[in-house]
N, C-alpha and C positions, 0 to 999 in steps of 0.2 A: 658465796655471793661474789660476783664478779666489780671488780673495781665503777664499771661504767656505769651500773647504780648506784653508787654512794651521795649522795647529799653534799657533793663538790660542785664548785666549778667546772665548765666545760675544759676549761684552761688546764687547772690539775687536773684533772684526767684524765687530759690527753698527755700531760707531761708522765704521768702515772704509768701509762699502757704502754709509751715510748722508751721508758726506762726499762720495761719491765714489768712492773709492777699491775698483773692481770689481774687479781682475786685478792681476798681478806686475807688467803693464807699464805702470800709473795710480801705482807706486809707486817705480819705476826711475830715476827723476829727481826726487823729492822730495827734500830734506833734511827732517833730525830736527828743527829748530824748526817748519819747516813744516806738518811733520804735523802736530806737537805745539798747533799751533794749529789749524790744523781740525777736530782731534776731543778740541780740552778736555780734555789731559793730558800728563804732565810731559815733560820730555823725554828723559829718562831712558826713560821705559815707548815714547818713540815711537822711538828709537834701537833701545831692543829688537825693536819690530817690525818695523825695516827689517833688521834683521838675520836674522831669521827669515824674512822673505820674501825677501833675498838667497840665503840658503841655500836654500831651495828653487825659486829661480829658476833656482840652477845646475844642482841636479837635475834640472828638469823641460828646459832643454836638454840634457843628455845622454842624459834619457828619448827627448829627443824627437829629438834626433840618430840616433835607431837606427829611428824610427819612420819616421820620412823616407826612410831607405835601403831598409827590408824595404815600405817601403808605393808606391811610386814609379809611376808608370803614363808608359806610354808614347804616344806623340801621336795615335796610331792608335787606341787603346783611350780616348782620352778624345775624339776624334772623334764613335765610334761612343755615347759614353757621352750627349756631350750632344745627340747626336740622338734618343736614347730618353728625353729627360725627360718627364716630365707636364707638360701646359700645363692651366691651370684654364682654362675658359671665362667671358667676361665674358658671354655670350645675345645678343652681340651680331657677329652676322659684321663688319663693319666695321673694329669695336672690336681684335675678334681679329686679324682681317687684317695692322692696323699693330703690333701687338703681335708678329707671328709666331706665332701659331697660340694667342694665351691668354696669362695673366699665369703667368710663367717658373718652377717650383721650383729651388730652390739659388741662388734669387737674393731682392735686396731689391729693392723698386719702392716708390716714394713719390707720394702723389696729394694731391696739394693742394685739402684740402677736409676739412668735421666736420661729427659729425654724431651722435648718441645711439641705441644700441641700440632698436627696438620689437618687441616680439616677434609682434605683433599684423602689422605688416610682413611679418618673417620667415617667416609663418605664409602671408601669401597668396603670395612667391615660394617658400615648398617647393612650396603646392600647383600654380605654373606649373609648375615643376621635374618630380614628377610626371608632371601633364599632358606635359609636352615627353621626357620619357624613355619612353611611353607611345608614343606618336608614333617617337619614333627607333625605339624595337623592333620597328617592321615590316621598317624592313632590317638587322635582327640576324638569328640563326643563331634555330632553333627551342627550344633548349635555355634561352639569353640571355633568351626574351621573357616565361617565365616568371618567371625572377628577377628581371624588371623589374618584369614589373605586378604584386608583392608586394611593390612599395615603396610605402609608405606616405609624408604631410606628415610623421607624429611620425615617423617612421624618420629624416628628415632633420634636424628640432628636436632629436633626441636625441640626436644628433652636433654639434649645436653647443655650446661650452662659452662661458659668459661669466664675466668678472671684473671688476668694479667697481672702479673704483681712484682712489682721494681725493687723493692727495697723491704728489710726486716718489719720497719713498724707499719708498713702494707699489709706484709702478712700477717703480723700480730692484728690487724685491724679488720682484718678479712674473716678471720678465725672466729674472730669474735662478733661479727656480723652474722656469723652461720646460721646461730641458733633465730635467728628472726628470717633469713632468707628461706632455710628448709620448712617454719612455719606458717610461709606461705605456699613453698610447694612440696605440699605433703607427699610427694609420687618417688622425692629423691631417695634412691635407694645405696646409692655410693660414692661418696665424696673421695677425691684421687686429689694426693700435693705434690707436684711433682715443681723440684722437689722439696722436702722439708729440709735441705740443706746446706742451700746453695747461699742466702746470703747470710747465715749467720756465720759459714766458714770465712766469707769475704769483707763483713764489716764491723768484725767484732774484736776488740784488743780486751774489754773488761772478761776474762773467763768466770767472774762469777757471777756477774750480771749473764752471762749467757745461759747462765746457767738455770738461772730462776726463771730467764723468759723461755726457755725451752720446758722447764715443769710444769710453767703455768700452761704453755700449749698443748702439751701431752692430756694432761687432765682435761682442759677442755673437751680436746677431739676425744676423750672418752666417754665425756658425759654427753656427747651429740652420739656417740655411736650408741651408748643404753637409750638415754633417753626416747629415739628418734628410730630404734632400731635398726637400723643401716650401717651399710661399712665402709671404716674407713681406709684408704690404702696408702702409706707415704714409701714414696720413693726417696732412699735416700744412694751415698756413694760411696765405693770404699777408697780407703788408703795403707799405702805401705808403712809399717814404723818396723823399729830396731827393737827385737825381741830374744834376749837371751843369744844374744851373738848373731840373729841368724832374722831376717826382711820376713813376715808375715803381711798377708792382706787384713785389716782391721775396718770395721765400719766407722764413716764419718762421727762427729758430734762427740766421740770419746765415751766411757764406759760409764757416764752417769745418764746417757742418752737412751743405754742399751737396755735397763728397765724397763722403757714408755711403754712401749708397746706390746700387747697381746700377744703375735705372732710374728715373726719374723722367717724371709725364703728369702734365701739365696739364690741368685741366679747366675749361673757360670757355663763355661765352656767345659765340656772334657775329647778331644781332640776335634774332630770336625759334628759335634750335636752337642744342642743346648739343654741343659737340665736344670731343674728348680730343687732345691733342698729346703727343706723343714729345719732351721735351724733352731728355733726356739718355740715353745706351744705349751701350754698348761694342757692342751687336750688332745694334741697330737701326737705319733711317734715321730719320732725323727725318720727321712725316709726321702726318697727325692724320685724324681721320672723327666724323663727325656719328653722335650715337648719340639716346635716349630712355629716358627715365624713366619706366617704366610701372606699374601696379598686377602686371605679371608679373613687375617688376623690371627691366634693363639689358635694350632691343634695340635694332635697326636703327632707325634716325630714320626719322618718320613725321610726313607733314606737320602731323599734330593737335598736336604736338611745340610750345607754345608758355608764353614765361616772362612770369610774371605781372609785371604793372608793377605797382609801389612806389608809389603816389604820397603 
């Protein structure tokens, strides 16, 4: 259960979400001075609220004791389940290949890398998009080919949603809007954070409060990707640290970050072509392909494919 329904004040729980404190299970090991200093109030009122969320901790297992039982699936039917997922295509066979077939629904995938919305962008990969659905509907059914070439670039713009977001409890606040925004547009099939790690690099001194408010994000953004089937993708960014004598590239967020997520690709240079690596995957091999940055957006690498030197 997520903090925003507990049987509080608007007031606590907003102080709650701000701290941190997202779900019954960011509060299951706090004590009441604890609290009571995170969200700047007595300890008396923070005593109360773990008690309030105790109580409906225990509810929400016996709710969920019974949900477990009537809801159960068996190995054969979750088989066949994840072999019918949706895969989003990246436009790049390659890409796709080490991916298995596109980036997964009901999973998180993290891609090391930022970068700012342009709509002006956006605008010329709908119109590849388009074009390239256009092109596939020759080996569609006769019926298919019409509903294709009546896709329009705005048809695709109009499906994409953006939100702007300034500050951590933004995005903590945003995250947790999701699960009521995607249930109203049930069509979203891929939520992108770009990125998940930019302000907690820049506004955070408590590293253990960072710590919980990043658990509690991971988990959510897992249960919207089962739940909701869709996928999520965060961008995050690397850094250098001091490793046995000698500078490695390490991912942001530090190694209790490194968990969250399902899948993790690298994405890096190897002299003048860009490649993505499989660096982490319960169901992938480790494995990487040369891909391109195009004004069509992501395809197959092509030898024009070349990174500008810095000097």
């Amino acid at each position: 259960m997520e903090v925003s329904r507990l049987p509080l004040s608007a007031t606590q729980r907003g102080k709650l979400i701000s701290a941190g404190y997202t779900s019954l299970c960011s509060l299951s090991s706090v004590s009441s001075s604890d609290l009571a200093r995170d969200l700047k109030i007595s300890d008396s009122e923070a005593l109360d609220i773990l008690n309030v969320a105790s109580r409906s901790s225990r509810l929400d297992r016996v709710e969920g004791s019974h949900s477990v039982i009537n809801g159960a699936q068996n190995a054969w039917d979750m088989l066949h389940e994840e072999k019918s997922l949706t895969r989003i295509t990246t436009s790049s066979a390659d890409l796709d290949n080490i991916l298995g077939g596109g980036i997964s629904c009901k999973e998180v995938t993290e891609i090391d890398t930022e970068g700012s919305f342009m709509v002006e962008r956006a605008l010329q990969v709908a119109e590849a998009c388009v074009e390239d659905m256009l092109e596939y509907s020759k080996f569609l059914h006769k019926g298919m080919q019409t509903c294709q070439a009546a896709m329009q670039s705005k048809d695709i713009l109009g499906n994409i949603y953006y939100f702007r977001v300034c500050s951590y409890t933004e995005q903590i606040a945003l995250i947790n809007y999701l699960d009521k925004f995607i249930s109203e547009h049930k069509d979203v099939k891929v939520v992108i954070i770009d990125s998940i790690t930019f302000h907690f690099r820049q506004d955070f001194d408590d590293m253990s409060l960072r710590t919980r408010v990043l658990s509690g994000m991971a988990l959510k953004l897992m249960k919207i990707a089962t739940n909701f089937r869709l996928a999520v993708v965060l961008l995050n960014q690397v850094t250098t640290k001091l490793t046995e004598g000698s500078f490695q590239l390490g991912l942001a967020l530090g190694d209790s970050w490194s968990h969250s997520c399902t899948n993790r690709i690298i994405l890096y240079w190897n002299g003048n072509e860009r490649y993505a690596y499989i660096d982490k995957s319960p169901s992938l091999r480790s494995a990487s392909a040369p891909y391109s940055v195009t004004s069509r957006g992501i395809r197959n690498s092509t030898s024009n494919s070349k990174r500008a030197k810095l000097m």
